[in-house]
N, CA, C and O atoms as a GROMACS GRO file, in nm:
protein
  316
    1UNK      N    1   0.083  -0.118   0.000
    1UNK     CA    2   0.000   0.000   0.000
    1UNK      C    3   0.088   0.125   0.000
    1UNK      O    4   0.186   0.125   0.074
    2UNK      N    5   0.063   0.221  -0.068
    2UNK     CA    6   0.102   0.375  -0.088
    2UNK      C    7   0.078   0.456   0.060
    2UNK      O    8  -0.010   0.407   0.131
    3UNK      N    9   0.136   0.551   0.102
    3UNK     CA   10   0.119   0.605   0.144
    3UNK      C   11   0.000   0.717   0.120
    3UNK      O   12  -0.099   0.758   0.180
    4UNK      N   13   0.062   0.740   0.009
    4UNK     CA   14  -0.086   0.888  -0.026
    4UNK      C   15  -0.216   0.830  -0.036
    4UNK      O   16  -0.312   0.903  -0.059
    5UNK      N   17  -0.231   0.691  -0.019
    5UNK     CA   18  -0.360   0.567  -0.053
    5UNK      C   19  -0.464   0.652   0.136
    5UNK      O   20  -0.582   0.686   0.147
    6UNK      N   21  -0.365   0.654   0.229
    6UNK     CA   22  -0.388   0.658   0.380
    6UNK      C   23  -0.522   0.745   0.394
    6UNK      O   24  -0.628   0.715   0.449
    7UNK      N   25  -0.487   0.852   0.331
    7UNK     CA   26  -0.616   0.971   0.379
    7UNK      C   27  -0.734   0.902   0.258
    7UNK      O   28  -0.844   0.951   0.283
    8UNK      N   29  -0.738   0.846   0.187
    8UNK     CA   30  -0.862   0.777   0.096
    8UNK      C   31  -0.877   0.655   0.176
    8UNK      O   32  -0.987   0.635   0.124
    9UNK      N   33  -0.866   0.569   0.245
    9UNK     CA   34  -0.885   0.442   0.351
    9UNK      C   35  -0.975   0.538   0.434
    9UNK      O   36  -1.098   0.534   0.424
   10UNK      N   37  -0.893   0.645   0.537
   10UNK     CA   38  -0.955   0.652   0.657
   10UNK      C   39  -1.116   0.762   0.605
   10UNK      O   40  -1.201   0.769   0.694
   11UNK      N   41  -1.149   0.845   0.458
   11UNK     CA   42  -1.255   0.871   0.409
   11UNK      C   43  -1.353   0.707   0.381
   11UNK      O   44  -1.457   0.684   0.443
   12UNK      N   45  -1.330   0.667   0.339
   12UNK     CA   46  -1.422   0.531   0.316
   12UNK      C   47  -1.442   0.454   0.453
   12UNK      O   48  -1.538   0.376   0.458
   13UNK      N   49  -1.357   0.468   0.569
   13UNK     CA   50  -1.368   0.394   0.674
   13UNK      C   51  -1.485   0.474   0.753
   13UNK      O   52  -1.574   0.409   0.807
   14UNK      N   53  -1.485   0.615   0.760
   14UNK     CA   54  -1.580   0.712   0.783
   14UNK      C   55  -1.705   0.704   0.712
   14UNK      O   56  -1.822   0.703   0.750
   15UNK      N   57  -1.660   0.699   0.620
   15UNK     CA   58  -1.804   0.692   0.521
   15UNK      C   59  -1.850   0.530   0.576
   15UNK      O   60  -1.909   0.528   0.683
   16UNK      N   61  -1.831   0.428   0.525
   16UNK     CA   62  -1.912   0.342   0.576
   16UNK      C   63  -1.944   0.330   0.756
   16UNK      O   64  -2.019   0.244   0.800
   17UNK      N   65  -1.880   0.420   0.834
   17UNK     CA   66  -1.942   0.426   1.004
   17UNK      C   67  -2.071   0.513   0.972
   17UNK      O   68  -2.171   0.492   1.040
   18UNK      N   69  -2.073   0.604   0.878
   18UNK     CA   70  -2.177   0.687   0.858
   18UNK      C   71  -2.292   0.592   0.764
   18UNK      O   72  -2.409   0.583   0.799
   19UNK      N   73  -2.255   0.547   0.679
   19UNK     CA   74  -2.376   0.474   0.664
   19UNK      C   75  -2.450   0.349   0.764
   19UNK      O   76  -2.567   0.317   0.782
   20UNK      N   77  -2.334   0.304   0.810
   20UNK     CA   78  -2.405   0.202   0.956
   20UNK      C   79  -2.484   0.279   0.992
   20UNK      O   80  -2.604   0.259   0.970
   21UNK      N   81  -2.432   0.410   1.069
   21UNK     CA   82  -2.529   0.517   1.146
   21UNK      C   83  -2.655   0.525   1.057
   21UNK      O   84  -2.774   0.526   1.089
   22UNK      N   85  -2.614   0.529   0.973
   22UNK     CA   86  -2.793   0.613   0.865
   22UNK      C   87  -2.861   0.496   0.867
   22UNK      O   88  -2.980   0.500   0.898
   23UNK      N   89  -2.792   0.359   0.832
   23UNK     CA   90  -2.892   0.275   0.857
   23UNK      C   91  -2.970   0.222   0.995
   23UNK      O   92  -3.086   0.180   0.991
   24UNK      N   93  -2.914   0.228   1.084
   24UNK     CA   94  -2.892   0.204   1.225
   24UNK      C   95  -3.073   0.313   1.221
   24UNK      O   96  -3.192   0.281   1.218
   25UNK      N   97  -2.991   0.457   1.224
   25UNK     CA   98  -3.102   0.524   1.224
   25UNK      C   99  -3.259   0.511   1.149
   25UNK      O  100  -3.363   0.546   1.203
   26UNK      N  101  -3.252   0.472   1.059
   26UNK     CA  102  -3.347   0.446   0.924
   26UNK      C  103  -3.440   0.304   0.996
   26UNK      O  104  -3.561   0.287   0.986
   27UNK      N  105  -3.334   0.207   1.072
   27UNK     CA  106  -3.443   0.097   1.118
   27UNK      C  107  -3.526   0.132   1.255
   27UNK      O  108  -3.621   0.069   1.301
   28UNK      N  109  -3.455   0.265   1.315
   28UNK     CA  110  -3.541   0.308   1.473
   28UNK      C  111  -3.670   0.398   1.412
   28UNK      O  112  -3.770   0.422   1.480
   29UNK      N  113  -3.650   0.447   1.262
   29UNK     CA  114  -3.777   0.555   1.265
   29UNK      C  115  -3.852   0.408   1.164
   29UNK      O  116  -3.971   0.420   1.135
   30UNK      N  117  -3.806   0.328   1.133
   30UNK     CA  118  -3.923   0.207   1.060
   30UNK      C  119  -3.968   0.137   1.205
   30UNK      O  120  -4.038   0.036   1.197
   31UNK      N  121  -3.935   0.182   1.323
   31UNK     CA  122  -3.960   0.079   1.402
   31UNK      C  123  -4.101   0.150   1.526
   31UNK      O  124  -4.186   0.106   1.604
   32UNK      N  125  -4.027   0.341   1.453
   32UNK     CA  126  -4.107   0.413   1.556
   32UNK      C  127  -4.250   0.397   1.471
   32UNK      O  128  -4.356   0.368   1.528
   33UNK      N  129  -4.240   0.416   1.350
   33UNK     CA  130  -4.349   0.458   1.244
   33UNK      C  131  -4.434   0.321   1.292
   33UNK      O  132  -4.548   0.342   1.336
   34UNK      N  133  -4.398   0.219   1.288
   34UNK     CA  134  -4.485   0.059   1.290
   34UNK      C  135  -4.546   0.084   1.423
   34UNK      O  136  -4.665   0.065   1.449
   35UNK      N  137  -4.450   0.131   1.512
   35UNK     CA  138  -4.532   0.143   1.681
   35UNK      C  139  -4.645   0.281   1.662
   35UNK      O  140  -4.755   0.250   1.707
   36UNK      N  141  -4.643   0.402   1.614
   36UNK     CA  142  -4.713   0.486   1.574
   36UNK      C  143  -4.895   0.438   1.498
   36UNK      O  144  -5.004   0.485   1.530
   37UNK      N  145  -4.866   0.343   1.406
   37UNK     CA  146  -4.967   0.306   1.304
   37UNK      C  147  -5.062   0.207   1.405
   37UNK      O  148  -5.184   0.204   1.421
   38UNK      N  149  -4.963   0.136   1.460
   38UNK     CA  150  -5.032   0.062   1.582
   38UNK      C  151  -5.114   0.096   1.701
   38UNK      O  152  -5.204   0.038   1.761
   39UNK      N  153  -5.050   0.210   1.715
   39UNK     CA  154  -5.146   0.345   1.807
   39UNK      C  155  -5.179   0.410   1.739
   39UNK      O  156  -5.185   0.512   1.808
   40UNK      N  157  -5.219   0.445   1.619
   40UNK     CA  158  -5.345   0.525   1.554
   40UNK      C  159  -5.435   0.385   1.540
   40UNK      O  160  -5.555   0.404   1.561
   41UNK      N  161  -5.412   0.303   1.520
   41UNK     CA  162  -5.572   0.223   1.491
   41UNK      C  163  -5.580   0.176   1.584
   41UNK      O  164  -5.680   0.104   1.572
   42UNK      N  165  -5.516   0.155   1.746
   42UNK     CA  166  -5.605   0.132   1.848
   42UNK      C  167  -5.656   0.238   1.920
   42UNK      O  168  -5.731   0.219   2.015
   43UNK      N  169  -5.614   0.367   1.876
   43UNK     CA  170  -5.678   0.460   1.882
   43UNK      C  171  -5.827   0.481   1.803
   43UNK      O  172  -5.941   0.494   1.848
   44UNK      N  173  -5.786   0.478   1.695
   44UNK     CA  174  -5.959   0.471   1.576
   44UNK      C  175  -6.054   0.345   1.659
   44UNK      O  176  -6.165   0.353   1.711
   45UNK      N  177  -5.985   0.260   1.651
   45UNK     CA  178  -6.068   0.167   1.777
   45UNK      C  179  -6.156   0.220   1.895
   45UNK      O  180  -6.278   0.207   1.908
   46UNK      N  181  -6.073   0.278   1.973
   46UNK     CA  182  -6.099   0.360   2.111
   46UNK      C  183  -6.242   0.438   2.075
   46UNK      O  184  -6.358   0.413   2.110
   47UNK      N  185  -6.183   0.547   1.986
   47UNK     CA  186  -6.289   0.608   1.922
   47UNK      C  187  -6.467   0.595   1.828
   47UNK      O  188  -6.576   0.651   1.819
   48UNK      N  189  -6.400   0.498   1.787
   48UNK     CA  190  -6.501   0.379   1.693
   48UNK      C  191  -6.603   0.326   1.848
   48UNK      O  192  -6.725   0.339   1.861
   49UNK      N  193  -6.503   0.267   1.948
   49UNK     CA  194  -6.631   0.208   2.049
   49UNK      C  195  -6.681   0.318   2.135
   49UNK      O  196  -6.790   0.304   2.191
   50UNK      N  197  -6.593   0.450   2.154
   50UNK     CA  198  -6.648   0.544   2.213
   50UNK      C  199  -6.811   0.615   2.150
   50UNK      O  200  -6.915   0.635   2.213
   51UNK      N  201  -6.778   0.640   2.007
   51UNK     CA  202  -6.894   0.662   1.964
   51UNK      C  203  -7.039   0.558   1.966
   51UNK      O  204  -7.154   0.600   1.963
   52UNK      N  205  -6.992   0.393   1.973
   52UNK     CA  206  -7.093   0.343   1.969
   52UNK      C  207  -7.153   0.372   2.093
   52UNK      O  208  -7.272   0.398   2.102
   53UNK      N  209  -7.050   0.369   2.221
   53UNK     CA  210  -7.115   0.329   2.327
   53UNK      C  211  -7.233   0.487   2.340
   53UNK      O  212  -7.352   0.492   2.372
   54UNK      N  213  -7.141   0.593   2.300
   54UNK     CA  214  -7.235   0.734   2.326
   54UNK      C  215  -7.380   0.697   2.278
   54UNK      O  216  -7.474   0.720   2.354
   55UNK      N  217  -7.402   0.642   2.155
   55UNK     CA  218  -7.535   0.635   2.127
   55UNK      C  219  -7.578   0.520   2.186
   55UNK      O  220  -7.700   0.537   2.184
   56UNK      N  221  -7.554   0.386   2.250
   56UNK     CA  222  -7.609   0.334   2.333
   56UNK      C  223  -7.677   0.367   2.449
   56UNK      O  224  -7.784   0.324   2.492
   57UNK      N  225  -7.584   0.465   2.504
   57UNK     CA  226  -7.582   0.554   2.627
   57UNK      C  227  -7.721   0.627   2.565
   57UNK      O  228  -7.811   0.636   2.649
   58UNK      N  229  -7.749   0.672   2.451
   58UNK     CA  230  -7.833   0.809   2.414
   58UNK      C  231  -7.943   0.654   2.421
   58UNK      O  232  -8.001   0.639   2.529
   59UNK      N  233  -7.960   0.577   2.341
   59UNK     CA  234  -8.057   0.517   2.335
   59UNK      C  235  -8.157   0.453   2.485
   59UNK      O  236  -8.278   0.452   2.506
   60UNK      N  237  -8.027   0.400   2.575
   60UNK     CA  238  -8.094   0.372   2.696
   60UNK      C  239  -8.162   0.484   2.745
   60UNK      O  240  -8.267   0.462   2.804
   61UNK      N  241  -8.122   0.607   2.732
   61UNK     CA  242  -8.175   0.732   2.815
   61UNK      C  243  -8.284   0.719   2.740
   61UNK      O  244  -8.356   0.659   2.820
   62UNK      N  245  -8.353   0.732   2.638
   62UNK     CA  246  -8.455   0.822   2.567
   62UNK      C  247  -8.528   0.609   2.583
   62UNK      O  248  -8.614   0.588   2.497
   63UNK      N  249  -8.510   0.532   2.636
   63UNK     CA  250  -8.586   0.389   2.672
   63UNK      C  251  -8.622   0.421   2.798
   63UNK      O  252  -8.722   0.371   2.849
   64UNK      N  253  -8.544   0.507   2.863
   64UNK     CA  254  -8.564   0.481   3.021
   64UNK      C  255  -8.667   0.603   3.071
   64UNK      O  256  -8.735   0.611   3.173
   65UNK      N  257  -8.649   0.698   2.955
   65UNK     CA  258  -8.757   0.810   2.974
   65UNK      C  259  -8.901   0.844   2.884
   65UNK      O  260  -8.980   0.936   2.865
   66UNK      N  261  -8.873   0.690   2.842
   66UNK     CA  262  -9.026   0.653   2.777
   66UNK      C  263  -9.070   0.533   2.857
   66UNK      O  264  -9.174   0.477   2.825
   67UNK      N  265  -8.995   0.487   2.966
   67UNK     CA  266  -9.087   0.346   3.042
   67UNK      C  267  -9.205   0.398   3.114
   67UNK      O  268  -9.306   0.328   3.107
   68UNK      N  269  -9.212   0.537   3.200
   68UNK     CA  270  -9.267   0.615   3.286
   68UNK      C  271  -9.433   0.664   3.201
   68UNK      O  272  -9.531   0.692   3.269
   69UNK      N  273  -9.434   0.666   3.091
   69UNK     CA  274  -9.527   0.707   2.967
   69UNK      C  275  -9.584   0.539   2.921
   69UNK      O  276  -9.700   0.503   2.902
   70UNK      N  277  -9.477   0.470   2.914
   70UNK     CA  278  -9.570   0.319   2.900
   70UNK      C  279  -9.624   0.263   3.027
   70UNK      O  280  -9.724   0.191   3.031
   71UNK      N  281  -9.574   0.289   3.102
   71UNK     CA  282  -9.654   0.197   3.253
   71UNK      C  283  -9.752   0.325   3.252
   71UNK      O  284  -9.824   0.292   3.346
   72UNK      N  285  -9.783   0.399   3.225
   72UNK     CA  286  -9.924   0.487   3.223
   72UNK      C  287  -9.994   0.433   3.155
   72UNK      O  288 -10.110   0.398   3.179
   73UNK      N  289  -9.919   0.414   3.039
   73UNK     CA  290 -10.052   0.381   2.911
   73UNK      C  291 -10.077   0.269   2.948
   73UNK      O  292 -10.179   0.232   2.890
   74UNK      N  293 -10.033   0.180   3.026
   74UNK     CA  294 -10.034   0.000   3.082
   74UNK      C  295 -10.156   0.024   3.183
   74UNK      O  296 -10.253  -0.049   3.203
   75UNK      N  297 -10.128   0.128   3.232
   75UNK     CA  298 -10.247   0.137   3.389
   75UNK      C  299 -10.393   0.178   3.303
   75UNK      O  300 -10.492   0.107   3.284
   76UNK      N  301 -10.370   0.306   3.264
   76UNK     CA  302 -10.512   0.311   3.198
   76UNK      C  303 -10.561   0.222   3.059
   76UNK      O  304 -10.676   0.197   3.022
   77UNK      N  305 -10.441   0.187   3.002
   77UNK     CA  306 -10.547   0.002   2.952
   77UNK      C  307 -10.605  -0.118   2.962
   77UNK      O  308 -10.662  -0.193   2.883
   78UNK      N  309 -10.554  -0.118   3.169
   78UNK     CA  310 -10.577  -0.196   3.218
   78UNK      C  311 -10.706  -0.180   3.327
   78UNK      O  312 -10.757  -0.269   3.396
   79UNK      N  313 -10.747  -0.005   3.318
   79UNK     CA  314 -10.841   0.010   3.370
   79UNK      C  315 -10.976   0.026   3.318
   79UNK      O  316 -11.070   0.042   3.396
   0.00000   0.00000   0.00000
């Protein structure tokens, strides 16, 4: 090996620590993004049963404030 070869070795020895790094880096944001996507749709989930349950919730109320109007209409059809 040449001497004047020395400073072109220790550029390529740099350069490939820097691409380890970029890749290194490149698999933590593929790893953050997969954990991210995974918490948006158990989030849309969350949301998805939040809304059902709200109108369950709406439906029992507007059942529970028509029983009071049927046991009337029950008494005077029964009288």
């Amino acid at each position: 090996m040449d001497v004047k070869n020395a400073p072109i070795i220790k550029e390529i020895r740099e350069h490939k620590l820097k691409i380890y790094d970029s890749n290194w880096r490149l698999g933590e944001l593929e790893d953050f993004l997969r954990t991210a996507k995974a918490q948006k749709v158990s989030l849309l989930q969350i949301d998805g049963s939040h809304k059902q349950l709200s109108k369950n919730l709406s439906d029992l109320s507007a059942f529970i404030n028509d029983v009071p109007k049927a046991i009337e209409n029950l008494r005077c059809t029964l009288e």
